[in-house]
C-alpha positions in Angstrom: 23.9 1.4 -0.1 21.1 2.8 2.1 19.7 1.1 4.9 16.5 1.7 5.9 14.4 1.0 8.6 10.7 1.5 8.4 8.3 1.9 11.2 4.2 2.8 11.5 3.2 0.7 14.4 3.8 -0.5 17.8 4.5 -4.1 17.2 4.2 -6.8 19.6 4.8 -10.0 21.2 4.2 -13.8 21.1 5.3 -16.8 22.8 6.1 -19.7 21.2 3.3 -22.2 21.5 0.1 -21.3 21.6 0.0 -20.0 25.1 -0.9 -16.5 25.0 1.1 -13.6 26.4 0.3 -10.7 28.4 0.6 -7.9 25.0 -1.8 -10.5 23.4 -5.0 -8.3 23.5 -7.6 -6.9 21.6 -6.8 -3.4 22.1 -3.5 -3.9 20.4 -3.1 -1.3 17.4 -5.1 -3.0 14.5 -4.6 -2.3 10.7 -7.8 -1.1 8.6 -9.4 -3.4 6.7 -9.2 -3.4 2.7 -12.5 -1.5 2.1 -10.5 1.1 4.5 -7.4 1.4 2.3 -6.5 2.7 -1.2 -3.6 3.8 -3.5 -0.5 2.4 -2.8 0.8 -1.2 -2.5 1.9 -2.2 1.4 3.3 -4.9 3.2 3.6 -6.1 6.7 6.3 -8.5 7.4 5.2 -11.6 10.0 8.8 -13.0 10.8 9.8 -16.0 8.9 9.3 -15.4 5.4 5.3 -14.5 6.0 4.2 -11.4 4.4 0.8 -9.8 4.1 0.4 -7.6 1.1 -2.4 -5.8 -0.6 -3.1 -2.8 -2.7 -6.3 -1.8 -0.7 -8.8 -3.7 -2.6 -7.1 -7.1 -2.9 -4.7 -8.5 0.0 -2.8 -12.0 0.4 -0.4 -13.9 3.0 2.8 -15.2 1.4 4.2 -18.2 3.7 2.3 -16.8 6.8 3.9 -18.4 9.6 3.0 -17.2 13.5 3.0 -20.7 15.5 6.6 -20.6 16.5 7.8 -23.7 18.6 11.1 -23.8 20.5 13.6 -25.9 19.1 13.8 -28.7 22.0 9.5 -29.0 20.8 10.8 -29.0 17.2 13.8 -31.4 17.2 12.5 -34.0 19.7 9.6 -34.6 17.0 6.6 -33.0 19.2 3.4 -32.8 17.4 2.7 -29.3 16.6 -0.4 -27.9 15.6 -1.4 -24.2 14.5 -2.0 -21.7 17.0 -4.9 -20.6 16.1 -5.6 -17.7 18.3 -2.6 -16.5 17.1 -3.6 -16.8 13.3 -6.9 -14.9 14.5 -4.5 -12.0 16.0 -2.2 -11.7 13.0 -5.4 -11.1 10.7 -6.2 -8.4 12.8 -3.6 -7.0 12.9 -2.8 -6.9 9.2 -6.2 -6.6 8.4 -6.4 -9.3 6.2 -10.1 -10.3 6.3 -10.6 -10.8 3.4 -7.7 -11.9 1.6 -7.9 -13.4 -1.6 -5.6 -15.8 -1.7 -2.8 -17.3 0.7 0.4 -18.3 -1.5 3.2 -21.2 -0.4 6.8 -21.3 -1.4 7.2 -24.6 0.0 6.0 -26.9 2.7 8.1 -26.9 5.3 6.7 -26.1 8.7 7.9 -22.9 9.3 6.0 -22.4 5.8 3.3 -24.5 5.1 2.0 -25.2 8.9 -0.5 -22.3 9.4 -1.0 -21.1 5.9 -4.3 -23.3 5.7 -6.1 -21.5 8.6 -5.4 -18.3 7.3 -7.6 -19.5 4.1 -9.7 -21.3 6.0 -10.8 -18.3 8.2 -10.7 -15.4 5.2 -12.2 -17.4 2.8 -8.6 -17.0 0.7 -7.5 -19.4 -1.5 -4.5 -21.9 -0.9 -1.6 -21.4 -4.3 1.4 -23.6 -4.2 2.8 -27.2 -5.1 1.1 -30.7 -4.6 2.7 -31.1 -1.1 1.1 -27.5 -0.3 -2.4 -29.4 -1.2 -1.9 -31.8 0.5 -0.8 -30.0 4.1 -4.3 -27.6 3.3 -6.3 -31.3 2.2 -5.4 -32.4 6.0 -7.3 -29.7 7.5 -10.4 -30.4 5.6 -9.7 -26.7 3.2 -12.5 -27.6 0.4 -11.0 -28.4 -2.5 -12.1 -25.3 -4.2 -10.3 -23.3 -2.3 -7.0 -25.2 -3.1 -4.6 -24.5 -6.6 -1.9 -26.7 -7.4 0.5 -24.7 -9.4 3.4 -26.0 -12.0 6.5 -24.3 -12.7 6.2 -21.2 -14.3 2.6 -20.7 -13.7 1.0 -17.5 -14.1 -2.1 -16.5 -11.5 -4.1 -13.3 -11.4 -5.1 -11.8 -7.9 -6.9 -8.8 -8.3 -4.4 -6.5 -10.2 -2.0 -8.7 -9.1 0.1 -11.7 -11.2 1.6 -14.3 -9.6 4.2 -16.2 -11.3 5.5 -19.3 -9.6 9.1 -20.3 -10.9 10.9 -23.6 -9.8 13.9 -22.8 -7.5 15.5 -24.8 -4.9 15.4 -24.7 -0.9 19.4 -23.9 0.6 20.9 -26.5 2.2 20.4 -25.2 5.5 20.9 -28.0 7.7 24.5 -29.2 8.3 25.1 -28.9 4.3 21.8 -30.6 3.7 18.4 -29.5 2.6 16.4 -30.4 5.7 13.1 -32.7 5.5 13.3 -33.1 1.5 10.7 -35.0 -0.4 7.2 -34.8 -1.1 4.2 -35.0 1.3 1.6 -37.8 -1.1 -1.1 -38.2 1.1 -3.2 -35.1 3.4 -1.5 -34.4 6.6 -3.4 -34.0 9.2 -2.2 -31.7 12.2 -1.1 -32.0 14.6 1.9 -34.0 13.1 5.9 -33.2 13.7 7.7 -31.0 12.0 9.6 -33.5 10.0 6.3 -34.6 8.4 6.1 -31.2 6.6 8.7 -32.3 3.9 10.2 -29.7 1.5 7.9 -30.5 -1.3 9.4 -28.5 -4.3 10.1 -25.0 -3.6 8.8 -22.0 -5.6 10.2 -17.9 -6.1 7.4 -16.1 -6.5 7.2 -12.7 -8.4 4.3 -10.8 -7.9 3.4 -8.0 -10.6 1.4 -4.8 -9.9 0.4 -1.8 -12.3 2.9 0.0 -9.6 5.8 -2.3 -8.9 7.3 -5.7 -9.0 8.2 -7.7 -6.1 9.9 -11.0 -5.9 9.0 -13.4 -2.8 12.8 -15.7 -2.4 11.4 -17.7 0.3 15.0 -19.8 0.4 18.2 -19.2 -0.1 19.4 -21.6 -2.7 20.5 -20.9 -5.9 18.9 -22.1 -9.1 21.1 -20.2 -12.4 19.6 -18.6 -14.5 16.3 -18.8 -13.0 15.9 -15.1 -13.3 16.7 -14.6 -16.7 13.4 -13.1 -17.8 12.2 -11.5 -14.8 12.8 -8.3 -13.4 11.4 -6.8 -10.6 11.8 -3.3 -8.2 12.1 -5.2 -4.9 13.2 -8.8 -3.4 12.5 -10.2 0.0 15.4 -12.1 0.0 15.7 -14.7 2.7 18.8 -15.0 4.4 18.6 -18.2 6.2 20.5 -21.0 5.0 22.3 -19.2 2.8 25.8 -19.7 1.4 26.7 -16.5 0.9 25.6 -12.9 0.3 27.3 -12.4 -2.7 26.3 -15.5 -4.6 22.7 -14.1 -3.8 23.9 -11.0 -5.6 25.0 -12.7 -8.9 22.3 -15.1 -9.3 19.7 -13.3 -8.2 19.9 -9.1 -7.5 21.9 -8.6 -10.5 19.4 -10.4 -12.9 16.1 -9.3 -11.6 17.7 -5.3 -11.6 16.1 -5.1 -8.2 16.9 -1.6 -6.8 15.5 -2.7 -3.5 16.4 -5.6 -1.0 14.5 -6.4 1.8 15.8 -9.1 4.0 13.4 -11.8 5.3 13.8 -15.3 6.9 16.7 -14.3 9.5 15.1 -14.3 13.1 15.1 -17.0 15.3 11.7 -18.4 14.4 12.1 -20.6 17.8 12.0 -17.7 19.9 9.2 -15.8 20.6 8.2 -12.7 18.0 9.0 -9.6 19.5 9.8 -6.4 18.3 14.0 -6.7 18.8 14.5 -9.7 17.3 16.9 -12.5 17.7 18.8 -13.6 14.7 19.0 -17.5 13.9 21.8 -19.2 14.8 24.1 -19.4 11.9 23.2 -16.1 9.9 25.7 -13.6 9.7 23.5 -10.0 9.3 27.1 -8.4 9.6 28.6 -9.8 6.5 24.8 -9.6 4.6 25.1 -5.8 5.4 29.0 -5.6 4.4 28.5 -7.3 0.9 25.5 -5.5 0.2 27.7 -1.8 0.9 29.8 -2.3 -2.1 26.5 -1.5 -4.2 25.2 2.0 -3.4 22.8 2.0 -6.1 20.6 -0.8 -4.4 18.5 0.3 -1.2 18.4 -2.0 2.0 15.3 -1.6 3.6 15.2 -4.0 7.3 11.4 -4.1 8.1 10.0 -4.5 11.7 8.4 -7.1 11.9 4.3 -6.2 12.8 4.5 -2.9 11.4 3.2 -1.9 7.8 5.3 -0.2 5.1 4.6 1.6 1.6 6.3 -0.9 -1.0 4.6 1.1 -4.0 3.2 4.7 -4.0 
């Protein structure tokens, strides 16, 4: 195995809330635009599972997710709303201005809660299940700019090709999938957490003339869900997860990925910063030691704020 560690950019810090913080400025290092860029597909991971990735002349968020609330906010059933200052920074900083599309894995909070303001203030369009809708129908998104997906479902993007395939969220509350069920009617923020119900969860694999990459946005294991895809990288969330090696079998070992690039593990109460903290109950160590006994696959940790090549 070969671990990897990638780093361009300074990154920098938030609070959780929406209070801003003092490395909060304009003058922080900014990404180019998409007009700016060319060649090869890059990604900047957000924290969570939130990615921004283009090509140069398309970009889009996958479960972008920057309003992190402290877990006393969270469990005592606060109302949270999007931060959306914060939202404003993070498409600076990634450059994302004009995204073309903003995809959901599922509707959680830590998921589903900002994803509509990122559309709403590149123009992008919303892509994920009914619950999705209905999170991005509570902010007043136009309905144009919203896609309800099925299982299976094939969407171009540029010279990209989203394929959305039916998985299942871990059971990453005390043995239990947290907040299950579907959200039926538009939810209008700012609402709790627990309102954000799971909603049906998508993997997402996301095809380009120079690589395959496959979003796992949740740690549970559907077999045989891979048994036609195969892909060059995975962003393989760790949080919730049973086990690494389960992982392995169901879902490295199927797609062939060569490349695994772990997502979902930081403390999304705590403030993003550039040395993370590591949510309670996910064991990096043993990740990193299962992963060792298979040299042939590459283990690249991203910072989080800080762009990297994917495809050359």
């Amino acid at each position: 195995m070969r671990i990897t560690n990638l780093r361009i950019l300074p990154a920098f810090a938030t609070q959780t809330g929406c209070a801003p913080t003092q490395t909060e400025h304009d003058d922080d290092p900014v990404l180019p635009a998409e007009e700016a860029r060319g060649g090869a597909v890059r990604v900047v991971w957000m924290g969570t599972a939130g990615l921004y990735v283009t090509d140069g002349d398309t970009g889009m968020y996958i479960d972008p997710f920057v309003s992190r609330y402290g877990l006393l906010q969270v469990g005592l059933g606060f109302r949270l709303k999007p931060c959306r200052d914060r939202i404003d920074q993070w498409i600076r900083k990634t450059g994302g201005h004009r995204a073309s599309a903003v995809l959901v894995s599922h509707s959680h909070y830590d998921h589903a809660l900002d994803a509509p303001y990122f559309a709403a203030k590149t123009g992008a369009v919303i892509i994920g299940s009914e619950s999705t809708a209905n999170v991005a129908r509570g902010t007043m998104l136009p309905e144009e700019k919203i896609r309800v997906i099925a299982d299976g479902e094939r969407v171009r993007i540029g010279k990209f090709t989203a394929t959305f395939l039916k998985s299942v969220h871990s059971p990453a509350l005390f043995g239990r999938i947290p907040w299950p069920g579907e959200i039926t009617d538009p939810l209008r923020p700012p609402a709790r957490a627990s309102a954000y119900r799971e909603g049906g969860t998508y993997a997402i694999v996301l095809a380009h003339p120079k690589g395959t990459m496959l979003h796992y946005g949740s740690a549970g294991i559907q077999p045989d869900l891979f048994s036609r895809e195969h892909v060059d990288a995975a962003f393989l969330s760790l949080g919730g997860r049973k086990d690494t090696p389960s992982l392995l079998t169901h879902i490295i070992a199927p797609t062939k990925a060569r490349q695994v690039i772990p997502i979902h593990f930081d403390n999304f109460f705590k403030p993003l910063k550039s040395r993370l903290s590591i949510l309670p109950g996910v064991n990096m160590k043993e990740f990193y030691q299962s992963m060792s006994a298979f040299p042939e696959i590459t283990v690249t940790t991203l910072s989080v704020g800080r762009e990297a090549t994917l495809f050359s």
